[in-house]
N, C-alpha and C positions, 0 to 999 in steps of 0.2 A: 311702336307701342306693342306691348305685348304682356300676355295674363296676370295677375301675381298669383303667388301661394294660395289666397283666399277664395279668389275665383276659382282654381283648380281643383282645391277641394270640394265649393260648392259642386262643381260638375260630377267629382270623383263621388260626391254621396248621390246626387239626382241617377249618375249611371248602375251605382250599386242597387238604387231602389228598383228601376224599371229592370234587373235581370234578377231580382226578386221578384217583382210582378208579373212578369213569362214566366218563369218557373216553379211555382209554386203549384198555380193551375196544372201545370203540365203532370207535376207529380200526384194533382188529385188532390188537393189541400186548399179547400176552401177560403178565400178571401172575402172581407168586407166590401160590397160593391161603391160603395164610400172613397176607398183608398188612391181610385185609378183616376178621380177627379180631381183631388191633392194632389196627386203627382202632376198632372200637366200645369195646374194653378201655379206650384212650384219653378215648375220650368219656365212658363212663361214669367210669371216674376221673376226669374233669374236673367230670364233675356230683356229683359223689358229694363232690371237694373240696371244691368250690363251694357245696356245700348246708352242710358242716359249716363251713366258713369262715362263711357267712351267721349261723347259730345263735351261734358264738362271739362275733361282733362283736355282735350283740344282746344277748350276756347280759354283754357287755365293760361297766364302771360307765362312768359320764362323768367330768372330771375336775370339780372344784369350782373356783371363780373368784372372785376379788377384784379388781376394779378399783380404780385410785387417782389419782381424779378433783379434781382443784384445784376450791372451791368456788366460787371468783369465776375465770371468766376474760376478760382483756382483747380487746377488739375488735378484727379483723384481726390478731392477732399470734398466732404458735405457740407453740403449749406443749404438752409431753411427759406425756402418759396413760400409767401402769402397770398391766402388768397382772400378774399372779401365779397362775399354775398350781396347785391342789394333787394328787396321783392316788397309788394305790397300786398302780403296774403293778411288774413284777416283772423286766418286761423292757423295753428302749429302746423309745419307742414315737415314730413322726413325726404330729405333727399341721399344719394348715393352719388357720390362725384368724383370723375375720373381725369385728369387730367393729360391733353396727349402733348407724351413729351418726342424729342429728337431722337435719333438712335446714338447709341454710342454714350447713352446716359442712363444711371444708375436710379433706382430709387427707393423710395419708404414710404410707407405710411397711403399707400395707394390703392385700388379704392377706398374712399372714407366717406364712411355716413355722417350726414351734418343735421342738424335741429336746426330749423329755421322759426324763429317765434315772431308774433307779430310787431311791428313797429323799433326792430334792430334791425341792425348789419351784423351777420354773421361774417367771424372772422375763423380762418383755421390754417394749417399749414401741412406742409411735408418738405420731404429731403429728396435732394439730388446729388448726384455725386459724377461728377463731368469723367469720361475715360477715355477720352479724345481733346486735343487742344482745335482749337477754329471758331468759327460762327456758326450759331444755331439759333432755330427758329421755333419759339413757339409757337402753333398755328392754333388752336382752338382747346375747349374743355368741354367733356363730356357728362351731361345728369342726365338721373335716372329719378324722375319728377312721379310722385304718387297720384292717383285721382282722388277726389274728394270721399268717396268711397271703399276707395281700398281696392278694387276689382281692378285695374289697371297699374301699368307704369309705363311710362311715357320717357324716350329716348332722344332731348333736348342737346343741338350741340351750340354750343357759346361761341363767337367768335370773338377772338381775345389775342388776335399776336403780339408777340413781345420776342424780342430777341437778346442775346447775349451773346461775350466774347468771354471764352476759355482760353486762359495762361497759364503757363508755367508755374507752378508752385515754390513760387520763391517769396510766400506772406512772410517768412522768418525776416527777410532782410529790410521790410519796416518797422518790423519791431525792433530788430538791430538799433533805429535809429536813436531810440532813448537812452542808449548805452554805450560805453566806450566802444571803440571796435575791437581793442586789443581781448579784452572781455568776453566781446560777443563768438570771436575768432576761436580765443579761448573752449569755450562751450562746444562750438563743433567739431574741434579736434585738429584745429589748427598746430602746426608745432611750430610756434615761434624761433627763433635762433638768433643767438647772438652775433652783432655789428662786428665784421672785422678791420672795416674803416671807414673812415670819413665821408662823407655826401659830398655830390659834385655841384649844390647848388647855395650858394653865397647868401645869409639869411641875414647875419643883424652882426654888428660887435658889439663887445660888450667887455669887463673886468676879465682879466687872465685868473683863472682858479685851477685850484691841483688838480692834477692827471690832463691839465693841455698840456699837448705837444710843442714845442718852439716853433714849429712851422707853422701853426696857426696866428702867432702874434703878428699882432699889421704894425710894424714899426714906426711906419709914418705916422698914426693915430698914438702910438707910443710914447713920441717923441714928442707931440702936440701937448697932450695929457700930462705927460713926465709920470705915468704912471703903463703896465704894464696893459695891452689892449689885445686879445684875442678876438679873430675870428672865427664866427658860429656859423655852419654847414647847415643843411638840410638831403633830403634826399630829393633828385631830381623831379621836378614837380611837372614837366613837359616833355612826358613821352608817350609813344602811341604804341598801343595794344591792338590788334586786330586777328581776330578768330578765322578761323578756314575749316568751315566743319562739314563733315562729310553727312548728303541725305542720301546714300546710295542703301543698296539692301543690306549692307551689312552692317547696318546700325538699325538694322530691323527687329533683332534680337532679344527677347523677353526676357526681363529678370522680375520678379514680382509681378507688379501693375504697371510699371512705365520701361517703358522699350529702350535700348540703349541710347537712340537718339533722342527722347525725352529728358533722359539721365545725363545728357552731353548738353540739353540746353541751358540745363538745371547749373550745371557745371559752369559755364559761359555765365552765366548772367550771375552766377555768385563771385567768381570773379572782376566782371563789369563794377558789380555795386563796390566791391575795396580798392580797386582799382580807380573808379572816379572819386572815392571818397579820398585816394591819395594826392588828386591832382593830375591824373592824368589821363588821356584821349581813349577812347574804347570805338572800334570798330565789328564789322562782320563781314564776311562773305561767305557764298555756299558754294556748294557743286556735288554735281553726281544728281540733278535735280533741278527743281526751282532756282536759278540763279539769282540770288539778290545780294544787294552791296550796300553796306551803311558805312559812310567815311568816318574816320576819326574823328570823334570831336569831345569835347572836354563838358563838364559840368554834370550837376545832377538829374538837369531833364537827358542825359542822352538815356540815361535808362529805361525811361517809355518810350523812346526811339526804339531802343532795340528790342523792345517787350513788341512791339506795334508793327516788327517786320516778320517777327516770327514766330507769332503767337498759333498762325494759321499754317504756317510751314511743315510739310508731311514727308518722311521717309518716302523712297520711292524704290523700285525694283531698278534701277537704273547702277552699273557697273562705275568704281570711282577710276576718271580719268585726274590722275596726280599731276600727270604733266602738263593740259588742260587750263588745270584750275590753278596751278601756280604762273604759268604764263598767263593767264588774266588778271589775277592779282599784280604780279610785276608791274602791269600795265597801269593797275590803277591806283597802287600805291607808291607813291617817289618816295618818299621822308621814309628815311630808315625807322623800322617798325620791330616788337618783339612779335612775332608771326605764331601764332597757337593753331597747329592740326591738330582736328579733333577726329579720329578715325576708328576703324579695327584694323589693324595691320596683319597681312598673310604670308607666311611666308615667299607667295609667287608676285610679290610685290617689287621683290629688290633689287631688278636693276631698274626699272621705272620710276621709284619711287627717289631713291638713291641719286639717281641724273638730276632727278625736278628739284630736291629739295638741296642739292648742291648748286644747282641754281641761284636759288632764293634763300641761300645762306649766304651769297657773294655781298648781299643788297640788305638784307633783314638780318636779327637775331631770330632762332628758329625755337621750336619747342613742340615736339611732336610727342604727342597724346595719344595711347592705344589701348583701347577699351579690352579688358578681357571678362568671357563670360563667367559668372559665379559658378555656373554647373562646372568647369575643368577642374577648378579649386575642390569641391566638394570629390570630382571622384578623384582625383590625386588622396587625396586622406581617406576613402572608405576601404578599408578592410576589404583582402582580395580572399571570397571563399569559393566563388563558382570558376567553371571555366568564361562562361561569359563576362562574368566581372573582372576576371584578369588580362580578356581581349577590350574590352573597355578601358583598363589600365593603363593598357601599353600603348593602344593606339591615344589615352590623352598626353602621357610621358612623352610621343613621339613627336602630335603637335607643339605642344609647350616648347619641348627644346627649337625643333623649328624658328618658332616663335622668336625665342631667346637668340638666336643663333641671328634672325634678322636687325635685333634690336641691338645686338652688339656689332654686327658690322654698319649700324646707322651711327650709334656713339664712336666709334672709330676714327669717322670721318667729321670727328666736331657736333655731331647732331644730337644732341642730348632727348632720350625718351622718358616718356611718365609711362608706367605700364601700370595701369591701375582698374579693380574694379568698379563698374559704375558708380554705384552707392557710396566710393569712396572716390569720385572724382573732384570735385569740388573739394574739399577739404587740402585734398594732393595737390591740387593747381594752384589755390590760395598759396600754400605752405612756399612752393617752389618761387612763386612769382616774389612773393617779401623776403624770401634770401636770395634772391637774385637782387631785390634792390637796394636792399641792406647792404649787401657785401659788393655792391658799384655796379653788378654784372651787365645790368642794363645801360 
């Protein structure tokens, strides 16, 4: 509990008056013997309010609370927390209400005064904006409850927990779902490309029409029919994806508001959703970390499978062991797989990396993914006018080629690289994965 404004003031004039009433005398200036009576009457009516104001607000109930907390919320985006009031005052009452959130979480609209009138439920809200993925706990809310009087405010805390789980920010890919994909694909910058041949998986026959090839016609149904019979292809509808995506420190790296490993999950699971929406198995595993393994499996629940293993999953200061984490994988996947690393690749990678992943190019289809920071891009293009900036220049020209120079002795040996920025990985991965199926590659 502690004063308001109105009490302080009263004080602040009762002390102006009594060092007017010392000094006045003091100066020789005559006073009404009247005044020095008023003054302590004052005072003690001031305390005398002040103490019965104090008992009131004590024995004043709190109000009761209902938060209404969205179970999943998305990473970095806002979304509107409600809250609801209940109380049985009798008369208007003003509160000031805080609510105590998690760390690692953003917010609006906080503290907020609320009017509470008699015989409603007051409702109100604000915004949070999650900048961390995991589970969090709301534990309590915090009011600042007036006395009947006004002389007081009274420092009430509600217990009210409620928890939530923070995901990845992939709300676009239900939206997605009221729309074609080729469409939706479309919009994010997918580059579709044209079919250079046939599908390996056997669909339907049906009438021979122009532009089939002769090798499509089923004779035997030809010759049934006496009419021409071609067969219609698809694209292989049972094949299995599995991600290898590195939680080591160097996907620690900040671009915006989400960290390269953010941007790689965001990447995986926008792939997961066209990929099961093709018909086929989507897997994970990690390393460099928290080691966790989701098998392949096919359909549109696996997607909250694999929202549900690493929703809570955190980058770690932990060095990527490649050779490690491709021998565990070997282990636990038999059925020949398209294998997606998702990493930063360093130059001091290549013969380690190079051994593991000629490995698991013997067994899998590979596809190795290497995150490059936006700041290299940005000083490659600025304008060299200091000597500092031209030792920044040189030393990113020097990494890059590196860089480059590792990426081309991995494509050498059959290992094809995506060297994309984050914010453009998903779009890069999409693209590559539908002309790899398109054109058989898978």
């Amino acid at each position: 509990m502690k004063p308001s404004r109105l009490l302080l003031w009263l004080i602040g004039v009762l002390l102006a008056a009594a060092i007017l009433l010392g000094a006045l005398p003091a100066l020789g200036i005559a006073l009404p013997a009247s005044l020095t009576p008023i003054w302590w009457g004052a005072l003690l009516a001031t305390a005398l309010l002040a103490l019965t104001d104090a008992i009131w607000l004590r024995r004043l109930p709190s109000p009761t609370l209902e938060r209404e907390l969205p179970g999943n919320l998305p990473l970095g985006r806002w979304t509107e927390v409600r809250m609801l009031l209940h109380h049985a005052y009798r008369q208007r009452q003003s509160v000031e209400v805080f609510d105590h959130l998690p760390q690692d979480m953003d917010f609006e609209y906080l503290p907020q005064r609320v009017e509470l009138h008699p015989g409603e439920v007051t409702q109100f809200g604000y915004r949070v904006r999650p900048l961390k993925r995991g589970r969090f706990e709301f534990p309590r809310c915090e009011l600042l409850l007036n006395s009947p009087l006004r002389f007081w405010q009274g420092r009430r805390l509600l217990e009210c927990t409620a928890s939530t789980r923070v995901y990845p920010d992939f709300a676009r890919l239900y939206g997605a779902q009221l729309m074609a994909v080729d469409d939706w694909l479309n919009q994010l910058g997918v580059r579709q490309r044209p079919r250079r041949g046939l599908g390996l998986e056997f669909h339907q026959l049906r009438d021979f029409r122009d532009g089939d090839t002769l090798r499509q016609i089923d004779w035997k149904a030809t010759a049934r029919k006496r009419t021409p019979i071609a067969r219609e292809y698809q694209d292989e509808r049972d094949q299995q994806i599995v991600f290898l995506i590195d939680c080591g420190r160097r996907m620690r790296s900040q671009d915006g508001d989400l960290s390269h490993f953010d941007h790689a999950l965001n990447a995986c699971l926008l792939l997961s959703y066209v990929a099961l929406r093709q018909g086929d198995a989507v897997g994970l595993a990690t390393f460099a970390g928290e080691q966790r393994f989701v098998a392949p499996v096919k359909g549109p629940a696996q997607l909250s499978v694999l929202l549900n293993a690493v929703y809570d999953l955190q980058s770690t200061q932990r060095p990527a062991d490649y050779a490690g984490a491709i021998d565990q994988l070997l282990a636990r996947q038999h059925r020949r797989a398209l294998v997606v690393l998702v990493s930063n690749l360093r130059d001091e990678d290549d013969e380690e990396l190079l051994g593991a992943v000629k490995r698991l190019g013997k067994r899998h289809r590979v596809l190795i993914t290497s995150l490059r920071e936006e700041v290299l891009d940005r000083l490659r293009h600025t304008e060299v006018e200091t000597y500092d900036q031209a030792l920044a220049y040189c030393g990113t020209l020097d990494y890059l080629n590196a860089r480059d120079g590792l990426h081309e002795r991995l494509a050498s040996h059959g290992m094809p690289v995506l060297d994309a920025r984050p914010s453009e990985l998903g779009p890069e991965l999409v693209s590559r994965y539908l002309a790899w199926k398109k054109g058989g590659v898978l």
